[in-house]
C-alpha positions as CSV (number, residue, x, y, z in Angstrom):
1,X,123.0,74.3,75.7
2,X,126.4,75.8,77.5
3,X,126.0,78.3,79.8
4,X,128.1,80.5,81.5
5,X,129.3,78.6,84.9
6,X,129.0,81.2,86.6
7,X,124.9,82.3,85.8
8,X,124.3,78.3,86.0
9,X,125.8,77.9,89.6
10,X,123.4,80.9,90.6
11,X,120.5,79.6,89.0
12,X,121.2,76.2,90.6
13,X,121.4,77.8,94.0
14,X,118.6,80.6,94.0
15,X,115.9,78.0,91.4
16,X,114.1,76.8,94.4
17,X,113.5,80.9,95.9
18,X,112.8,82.0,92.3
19,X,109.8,79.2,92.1
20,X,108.8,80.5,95.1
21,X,108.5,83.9,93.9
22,X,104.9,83.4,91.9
23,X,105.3,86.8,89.9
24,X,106.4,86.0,85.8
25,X,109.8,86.1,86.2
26,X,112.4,85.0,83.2
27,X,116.1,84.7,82.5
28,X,118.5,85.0,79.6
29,X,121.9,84.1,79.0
30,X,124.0,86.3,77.3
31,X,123.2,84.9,73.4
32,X,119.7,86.0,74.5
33,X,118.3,82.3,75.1
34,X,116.1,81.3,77.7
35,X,117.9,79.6,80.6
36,X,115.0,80.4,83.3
37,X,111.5,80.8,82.7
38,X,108.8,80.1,85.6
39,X,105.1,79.2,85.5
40,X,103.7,82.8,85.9
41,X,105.6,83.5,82.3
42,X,104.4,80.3,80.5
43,X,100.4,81.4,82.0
44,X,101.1,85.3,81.3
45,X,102.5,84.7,78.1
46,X,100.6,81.3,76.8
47,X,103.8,79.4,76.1
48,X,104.9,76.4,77.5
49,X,107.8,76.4,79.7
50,X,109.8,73.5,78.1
51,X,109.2,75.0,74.8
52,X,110.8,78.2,75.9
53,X,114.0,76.9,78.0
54,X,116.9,76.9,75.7
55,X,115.3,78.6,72.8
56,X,116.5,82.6,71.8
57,X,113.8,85.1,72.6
58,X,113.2,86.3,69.6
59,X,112.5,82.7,68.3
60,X,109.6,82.7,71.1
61,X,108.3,86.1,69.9
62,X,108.9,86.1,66.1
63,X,107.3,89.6,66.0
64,X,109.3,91.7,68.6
65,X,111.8,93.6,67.4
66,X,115.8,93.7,69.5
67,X,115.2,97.2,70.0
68,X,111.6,96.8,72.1
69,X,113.0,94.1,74.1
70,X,113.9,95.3,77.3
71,X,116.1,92.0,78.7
72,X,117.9,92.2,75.0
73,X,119.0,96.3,75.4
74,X,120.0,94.8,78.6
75,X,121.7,92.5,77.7
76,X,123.5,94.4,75.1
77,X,123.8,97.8,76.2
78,X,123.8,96.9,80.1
79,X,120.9,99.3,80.4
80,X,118.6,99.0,83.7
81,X,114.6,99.2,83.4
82,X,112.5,99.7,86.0
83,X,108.3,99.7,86.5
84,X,108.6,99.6,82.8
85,X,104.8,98.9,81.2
86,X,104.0,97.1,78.3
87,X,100.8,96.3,76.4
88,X,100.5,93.2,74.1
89,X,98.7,90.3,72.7
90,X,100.2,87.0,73.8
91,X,100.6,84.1,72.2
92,X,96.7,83.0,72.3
93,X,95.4,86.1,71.3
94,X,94.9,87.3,74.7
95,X,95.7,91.3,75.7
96,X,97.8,91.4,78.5
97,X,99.4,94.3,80.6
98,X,102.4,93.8,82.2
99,X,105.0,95.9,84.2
100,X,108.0,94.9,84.9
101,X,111.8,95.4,85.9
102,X,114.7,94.1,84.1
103,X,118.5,94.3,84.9
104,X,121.4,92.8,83.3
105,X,123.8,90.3,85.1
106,X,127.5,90.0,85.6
107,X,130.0,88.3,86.2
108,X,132.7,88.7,89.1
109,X,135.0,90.3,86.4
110,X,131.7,92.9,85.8
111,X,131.3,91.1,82.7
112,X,127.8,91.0,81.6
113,X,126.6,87.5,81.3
114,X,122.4,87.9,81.2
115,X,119.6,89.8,82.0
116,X,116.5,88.9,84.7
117,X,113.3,90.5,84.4
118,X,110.4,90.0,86.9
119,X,107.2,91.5,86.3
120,X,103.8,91.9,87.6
121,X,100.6,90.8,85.6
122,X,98.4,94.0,85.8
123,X,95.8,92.8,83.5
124,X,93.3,91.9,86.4
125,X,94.0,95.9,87.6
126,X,92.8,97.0,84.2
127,X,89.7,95.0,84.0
128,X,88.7,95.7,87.3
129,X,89.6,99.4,86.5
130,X,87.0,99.5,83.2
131,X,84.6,97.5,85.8
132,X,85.0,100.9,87.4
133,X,84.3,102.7,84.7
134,X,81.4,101.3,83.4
135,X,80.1,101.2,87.2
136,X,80.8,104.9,88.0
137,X,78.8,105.3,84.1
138,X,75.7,104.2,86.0
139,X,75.8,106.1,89.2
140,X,75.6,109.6,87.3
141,X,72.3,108.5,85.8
142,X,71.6,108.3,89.6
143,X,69.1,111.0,91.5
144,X,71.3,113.2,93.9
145,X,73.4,111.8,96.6
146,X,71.8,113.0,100.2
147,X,74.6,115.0,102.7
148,X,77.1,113.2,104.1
149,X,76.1,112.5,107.7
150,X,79.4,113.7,109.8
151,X,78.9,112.3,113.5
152,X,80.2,115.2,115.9
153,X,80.3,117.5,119.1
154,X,83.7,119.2,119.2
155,X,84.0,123.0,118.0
156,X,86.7,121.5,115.6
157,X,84.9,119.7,113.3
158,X,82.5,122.7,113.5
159,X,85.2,124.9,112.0
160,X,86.3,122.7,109.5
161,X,82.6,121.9,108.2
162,X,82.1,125.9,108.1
163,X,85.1,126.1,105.8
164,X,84.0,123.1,104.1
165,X,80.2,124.9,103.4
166,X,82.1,128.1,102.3
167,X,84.7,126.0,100.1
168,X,82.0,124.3,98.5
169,X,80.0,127.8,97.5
170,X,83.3,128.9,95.6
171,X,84.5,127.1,92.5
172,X,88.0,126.9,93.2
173,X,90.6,123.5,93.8
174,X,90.9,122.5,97.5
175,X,93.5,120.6,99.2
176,X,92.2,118.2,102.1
177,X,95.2,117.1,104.6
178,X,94.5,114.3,107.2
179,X,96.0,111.3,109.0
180,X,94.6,107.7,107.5
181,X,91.0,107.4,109.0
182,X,90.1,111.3,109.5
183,X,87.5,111.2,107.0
184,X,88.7,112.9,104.1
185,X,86.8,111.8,101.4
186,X,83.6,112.7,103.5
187,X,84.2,116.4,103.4
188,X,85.3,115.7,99.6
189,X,81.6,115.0,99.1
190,X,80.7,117.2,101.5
191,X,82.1,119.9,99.6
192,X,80.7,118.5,96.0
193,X,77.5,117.9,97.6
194,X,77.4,121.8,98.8
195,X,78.4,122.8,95.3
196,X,76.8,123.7,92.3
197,X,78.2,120.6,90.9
198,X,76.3,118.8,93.2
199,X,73.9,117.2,90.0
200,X,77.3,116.0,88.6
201,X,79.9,113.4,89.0
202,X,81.7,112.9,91.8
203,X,84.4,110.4,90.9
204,X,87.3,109.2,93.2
205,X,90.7,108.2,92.3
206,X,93.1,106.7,94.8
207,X,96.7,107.7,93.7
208,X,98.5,104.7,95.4
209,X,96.0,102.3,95.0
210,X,97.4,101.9,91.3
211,X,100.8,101.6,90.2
212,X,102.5,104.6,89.0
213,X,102.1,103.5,84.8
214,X,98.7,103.3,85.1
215,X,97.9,106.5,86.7
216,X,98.0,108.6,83.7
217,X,96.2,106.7,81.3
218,X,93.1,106.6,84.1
219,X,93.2,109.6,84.4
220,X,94.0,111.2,80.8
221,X,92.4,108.3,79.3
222,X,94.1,106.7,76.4
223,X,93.4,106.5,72.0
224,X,93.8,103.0,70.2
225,X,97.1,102.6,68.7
226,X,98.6,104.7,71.9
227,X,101.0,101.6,72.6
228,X,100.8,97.8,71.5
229,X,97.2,96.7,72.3
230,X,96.0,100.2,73.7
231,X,92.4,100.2,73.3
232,X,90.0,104.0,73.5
233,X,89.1,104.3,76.8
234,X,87.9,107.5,78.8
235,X,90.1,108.7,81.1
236,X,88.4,109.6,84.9
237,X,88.9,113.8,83.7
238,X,86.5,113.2,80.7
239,X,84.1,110.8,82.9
240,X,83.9,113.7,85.9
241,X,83.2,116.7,83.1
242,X,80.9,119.0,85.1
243,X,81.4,117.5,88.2
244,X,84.1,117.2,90.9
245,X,87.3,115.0,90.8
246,X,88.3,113.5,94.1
247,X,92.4,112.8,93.9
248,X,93.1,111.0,97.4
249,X,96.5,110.4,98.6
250,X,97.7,112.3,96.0
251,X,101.2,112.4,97.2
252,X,101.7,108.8,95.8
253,X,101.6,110.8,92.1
254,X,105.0,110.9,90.7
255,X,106.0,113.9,89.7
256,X,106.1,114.1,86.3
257,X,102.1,113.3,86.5
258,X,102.2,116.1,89.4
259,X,103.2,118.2,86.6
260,X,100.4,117.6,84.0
261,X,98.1,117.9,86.4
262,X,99.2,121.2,87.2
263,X,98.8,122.4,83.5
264,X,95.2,120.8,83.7
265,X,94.4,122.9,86.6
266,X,95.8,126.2,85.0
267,X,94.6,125.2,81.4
268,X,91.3,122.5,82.0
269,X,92.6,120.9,78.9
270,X,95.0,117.7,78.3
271,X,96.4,115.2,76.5
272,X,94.6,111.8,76.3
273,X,97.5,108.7,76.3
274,X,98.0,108.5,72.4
275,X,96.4,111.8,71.2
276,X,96.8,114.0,68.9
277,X,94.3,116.7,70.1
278,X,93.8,118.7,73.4
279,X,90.4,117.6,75.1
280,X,88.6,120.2,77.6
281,X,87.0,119.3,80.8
282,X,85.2,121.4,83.3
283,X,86.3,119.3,86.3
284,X,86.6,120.8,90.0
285,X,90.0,119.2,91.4
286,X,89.6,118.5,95.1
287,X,92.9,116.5,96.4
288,X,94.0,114.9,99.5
289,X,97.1,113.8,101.5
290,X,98.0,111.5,104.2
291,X,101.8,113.6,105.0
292,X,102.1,116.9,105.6
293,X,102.6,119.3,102.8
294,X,105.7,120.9,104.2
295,X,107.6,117.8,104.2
296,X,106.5,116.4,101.4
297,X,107.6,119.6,99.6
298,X,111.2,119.7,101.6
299,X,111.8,115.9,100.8
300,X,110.8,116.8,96.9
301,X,107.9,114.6,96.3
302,X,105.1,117.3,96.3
303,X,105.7,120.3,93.5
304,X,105.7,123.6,94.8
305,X,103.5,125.1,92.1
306,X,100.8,122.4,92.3
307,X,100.8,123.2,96.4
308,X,100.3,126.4,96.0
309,X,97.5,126.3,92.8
310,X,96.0,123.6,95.5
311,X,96.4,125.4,98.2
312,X,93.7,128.4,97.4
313,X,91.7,125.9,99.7
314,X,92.9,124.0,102.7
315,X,91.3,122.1,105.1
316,X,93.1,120.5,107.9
317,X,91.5,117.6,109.4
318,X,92.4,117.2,113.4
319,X,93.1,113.8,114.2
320,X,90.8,111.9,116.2
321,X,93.3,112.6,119.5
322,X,93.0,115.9,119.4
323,X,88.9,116.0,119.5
324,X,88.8,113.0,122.2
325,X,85.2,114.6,123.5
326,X,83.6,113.2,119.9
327,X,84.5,109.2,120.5
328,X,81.4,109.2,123.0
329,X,78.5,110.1,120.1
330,X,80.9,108.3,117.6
331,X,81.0,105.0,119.8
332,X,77.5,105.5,120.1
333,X,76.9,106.2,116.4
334,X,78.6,102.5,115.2
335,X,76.6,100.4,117.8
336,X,73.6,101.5,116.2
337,X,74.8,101.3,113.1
338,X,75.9,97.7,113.1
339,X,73.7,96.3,116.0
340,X,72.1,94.0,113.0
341,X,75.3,92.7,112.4
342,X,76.1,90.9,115.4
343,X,74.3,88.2,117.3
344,X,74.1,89.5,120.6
345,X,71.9,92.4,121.5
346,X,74.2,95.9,121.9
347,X,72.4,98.7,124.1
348,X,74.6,100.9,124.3
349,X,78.3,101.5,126.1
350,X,79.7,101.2,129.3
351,X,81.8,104.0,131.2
352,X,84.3,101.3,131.3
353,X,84.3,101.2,127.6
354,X,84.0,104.8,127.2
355,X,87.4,105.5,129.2
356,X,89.2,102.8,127.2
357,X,88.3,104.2,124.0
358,X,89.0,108.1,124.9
359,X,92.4,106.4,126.9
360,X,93.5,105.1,123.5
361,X,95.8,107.3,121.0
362,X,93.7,105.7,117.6
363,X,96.5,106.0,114.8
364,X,93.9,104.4,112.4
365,X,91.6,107.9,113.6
366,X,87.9,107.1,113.2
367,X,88.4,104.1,110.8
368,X,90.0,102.2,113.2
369,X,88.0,103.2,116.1
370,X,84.8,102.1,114.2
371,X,86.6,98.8,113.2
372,X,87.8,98.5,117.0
373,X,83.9,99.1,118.0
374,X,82.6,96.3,115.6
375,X,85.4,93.7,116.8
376,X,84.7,94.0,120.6
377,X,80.7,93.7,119.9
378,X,81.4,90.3,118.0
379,X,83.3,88.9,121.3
380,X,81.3,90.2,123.6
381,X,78.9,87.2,124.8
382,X,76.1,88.8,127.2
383,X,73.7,91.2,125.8
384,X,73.4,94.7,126.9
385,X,76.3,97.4,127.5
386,X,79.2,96.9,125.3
387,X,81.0,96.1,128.8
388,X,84.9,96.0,127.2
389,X,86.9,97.0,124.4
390,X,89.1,94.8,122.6
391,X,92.2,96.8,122.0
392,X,94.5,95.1,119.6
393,X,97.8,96.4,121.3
394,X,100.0,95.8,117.8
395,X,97.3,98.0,116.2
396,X,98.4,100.6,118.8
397,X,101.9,100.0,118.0
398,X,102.0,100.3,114.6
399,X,103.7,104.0,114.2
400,X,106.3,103.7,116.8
401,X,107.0,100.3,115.3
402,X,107.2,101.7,111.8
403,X,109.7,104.8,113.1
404,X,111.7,101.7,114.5
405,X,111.9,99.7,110.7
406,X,112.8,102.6,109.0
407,X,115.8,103.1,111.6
408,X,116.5,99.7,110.9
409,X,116.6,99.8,107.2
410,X,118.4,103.3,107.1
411,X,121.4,102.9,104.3
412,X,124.1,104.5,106.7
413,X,122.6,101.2,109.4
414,X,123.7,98.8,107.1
415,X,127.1,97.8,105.6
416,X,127.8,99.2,102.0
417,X,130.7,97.0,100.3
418,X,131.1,98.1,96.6
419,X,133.9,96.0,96.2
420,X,133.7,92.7,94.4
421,X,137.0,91.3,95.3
422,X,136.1,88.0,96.7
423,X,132.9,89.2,97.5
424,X,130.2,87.1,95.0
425,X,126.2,88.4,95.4
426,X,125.2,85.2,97.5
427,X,127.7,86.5,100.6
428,X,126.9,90.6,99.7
429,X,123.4,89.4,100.2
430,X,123.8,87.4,103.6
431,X,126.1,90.6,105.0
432,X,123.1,92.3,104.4
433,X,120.4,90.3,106.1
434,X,122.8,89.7,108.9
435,X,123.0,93.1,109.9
436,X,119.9,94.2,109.4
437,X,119.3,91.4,112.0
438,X,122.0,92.8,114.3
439,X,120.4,96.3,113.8
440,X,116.6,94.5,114.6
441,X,118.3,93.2,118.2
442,X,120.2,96.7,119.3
443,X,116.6,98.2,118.4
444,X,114.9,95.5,120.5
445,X,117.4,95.4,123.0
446,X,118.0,91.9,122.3
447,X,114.4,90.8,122.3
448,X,114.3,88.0,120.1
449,X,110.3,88.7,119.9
450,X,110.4,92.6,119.2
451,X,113.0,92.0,116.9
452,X,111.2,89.6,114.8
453,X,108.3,92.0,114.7
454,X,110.2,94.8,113.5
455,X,111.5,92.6,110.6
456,X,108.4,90.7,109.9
457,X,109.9,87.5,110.5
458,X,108.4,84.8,112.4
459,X,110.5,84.1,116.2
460,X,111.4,80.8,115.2
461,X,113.2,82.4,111.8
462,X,115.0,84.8,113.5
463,X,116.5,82.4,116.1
464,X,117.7,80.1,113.4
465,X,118.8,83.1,111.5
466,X,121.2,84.1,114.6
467,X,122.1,81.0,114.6
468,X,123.3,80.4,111.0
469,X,125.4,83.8,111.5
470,X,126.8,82.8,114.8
471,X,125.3,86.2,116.0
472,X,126.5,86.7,119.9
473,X,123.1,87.7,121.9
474,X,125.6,89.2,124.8
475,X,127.3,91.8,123.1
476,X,126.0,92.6,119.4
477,X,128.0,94.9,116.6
């Protein structure tokens, strides 16, 4: 088999990093055969890897046609695909979903000389997602879910739990916005609970906790013959009918799905993945964010409509900082809820304690001061007042060192060279790295330690790293 030198010298040098890469990843040279094909792709697909090296693509999958392969319209058209989802049986009968990127290759005359694709195997998502399904199935045969027990003292929970109670009398959407840990899907149920929807469904859908092409078939649920292998399944709208639809960090929902969701809101009807008929649900939306609305709506990533059809009801949950007087009760509250858990006997909390907790600024909000709580019972070895708090201070870091990547990783930080005169991918790639290191020192004032923290590399990578790119610690540019 010949190959073009130039996608051969590449594969030889970057072979070793793409077995390292444990994702299905596959390349083609530019007759469409099989010149790299890794592990993942031989389990994902069923077929073996020596059978596949050398051999055209459609030879390994007789039944695909040019035009629904992605790495051959790349290859022939120089088109770029990106989170792209596919459905299919593989070669032992096994349904498989996949997503997966694919770009074409050239050469340093910007001839095109492959394609690369690297996917993800999302069939574990999906079976774990009808495991969800069948689960949440259950619970609605279940008798009525008591209150949600809010632990509080300050006048500003008071307030929001008042709007909460009034919220949940009137059947209208409501939009929660809170910081990670402020408890938002408590006053989700809390509103349900207070509703008369309160014998009904509640059902919860995390928006980023499933990639973006999955997101509308769970939710809009999808009819068999949709797409290559797509089974009937109900989507969460159908499963929640009557009841109340929890959409938590809904700003990770791309827009287009922003936008049907809208027209379900307006309409209470939609389109299952596949269908050809409208389906009508009597659903109460109640939604939650982790960003605040105004930027989210400045930077584009929130529709203004959908705000404002959200925004009848809005409840605006203060971060645990700004309501320091409820970490006594709450400190309080998770001792005696996970006294059992630990070996030695917890009594209660020390002032000492107390004053290191209210001290502490709690990015994580109640979450992490609960997890905090539970961590410094398990160390402590004498029984009685939790006597000291074990504050993990890279915890407490955590925002200011996240401010500090994304300086670091800002385009205009790092060099931009479009040219390809003389310039192959292997030394754009190590300009690159090198100045993100260089910007990871100016940040860290030449810390070798803070700088390796803000690039997630260990100390001992970094230094060789300066090293290899004979990077001057006295004076960096």
């Amino acid at each position: 088999m010949t190959i073009d030198p130039e996608l051969l010298q590449s594969l030889e040098i970057f072979k070793h990093f793409f077995d390292l890469i444990h994702q299905p990843m596959a390349i083609i040279d530019k007759e469409g055969k099989y010149v790299y094909y890794n592990q993942e792709s031989a389990e994902l697909d069923g077929y073996p890897i020596e059978q596949a090296i050398g051999k055209p693509m459609l030879k390994v999958y007789p039944k695909m046609r040019k035009e629904d392969s992605t790495m051959l319209q790349a290859l022939q058209h120089g088109k770029e695909y990106q989170n792209n989802y596919q459905s299919y049986y593989n070669h032992v009968g096994k349904l498989v979903d996949y997503m997966h990127t694919t770009v074409p290759l050239y050469n340093k005359n910007q001839k095109i000389i492959g394609a690369i694709e690297i996917g993800r195997n999302l069939s574990t998502v999906r079976h774990l997602q009808d495991q969800v399904f069948k689960l949440n199935s259950k619970l609605y045969h279940n008798k009525e879910q008591p209150l949600p027990k809010i632990v509080f003292v300050s006048s500003k929970i008071q307030q929001v739990i008042d709007q909460t109670n009034m919220l949940g009398a009137n059947d209208v959407p409501v939009l929660i916005v809170g910081e990670t840990g402020t408890g938002k899907e408590l006053f989700a149920r809390l509103i349900h609970q207070t509703s008369q929807r309160r014998h009904k469904p509640f059902i919860s859908l995390n928006c980023s906790a499933l990639p973006t092409t999955l997101i509308e078939s769970t939710l809009f649920g999808t009819i068999k013959g949709a797409f290559t292998g797509a089974e009937t399944r109900q989507g969460y709208l159908e499963l929640a009918n009557g009841g109340t639809l929890f959409l938590d960090e809904l700003n990770a929902m791309p827009l287009d799905m922003q936008s049907k969701l809208l027209r379900f809101l307006q309409e209470k009807t939609y389109w299952p993945l596949g269908g050809n008929k409208e389906m009508y649900s009597d659903v109460r939306i109640v939604a939650a964010m982790n960003e605040s609305p105004t930027e989210l709506l400045k930077t584009g990533k929130l529709r203004n409509d959908l705000f404002y059809r959200l925004n009848v009801g809005l409840i605006k949950l203060p971060a645990l900082r700004d309501r320091t007087e409820d970490i006594p009760v709450l400190a309080r509250y998770f001792i005696d809820k996970h006294k059992n858990d630990v070996n030695v006997v917890i009594s209660g909390i020390s002032e000492h304690a107390l004053q290191q907790l209210i001290s502490a600024p709690w990015p994580g909000n109640v979450r992490m001061l609960e997890n905090t709580i539970v961590r410094s019972m398990v160390l402590q070895n004498e029984p009685g007042e939790l006597q000291n708090i074990v504050l993990d201070e890279d915890l407490f870091d955590l925002n200011s060192s996240s401010s500090q990547n994304d300086d670091i990783n800002k385009p205009e930080n790092l060099p931009i060279n479009t040219s390809t005169d003389g310039n192959n991918l292997i030394e754009q790639v190590e300009n690159y790295e090198r100045q993100l290191i260089i910007n990871a020192l100016n940040q860290a004032n030449g810390k070798i330690i803070t700088a390796a923290k803000l690039l997630n590399i260990s100390r001992t990578t970094l230094q060789y790293k300066v090293k290899k790119y004979h990077i001057q610690m006295g004076v960096i540019n």
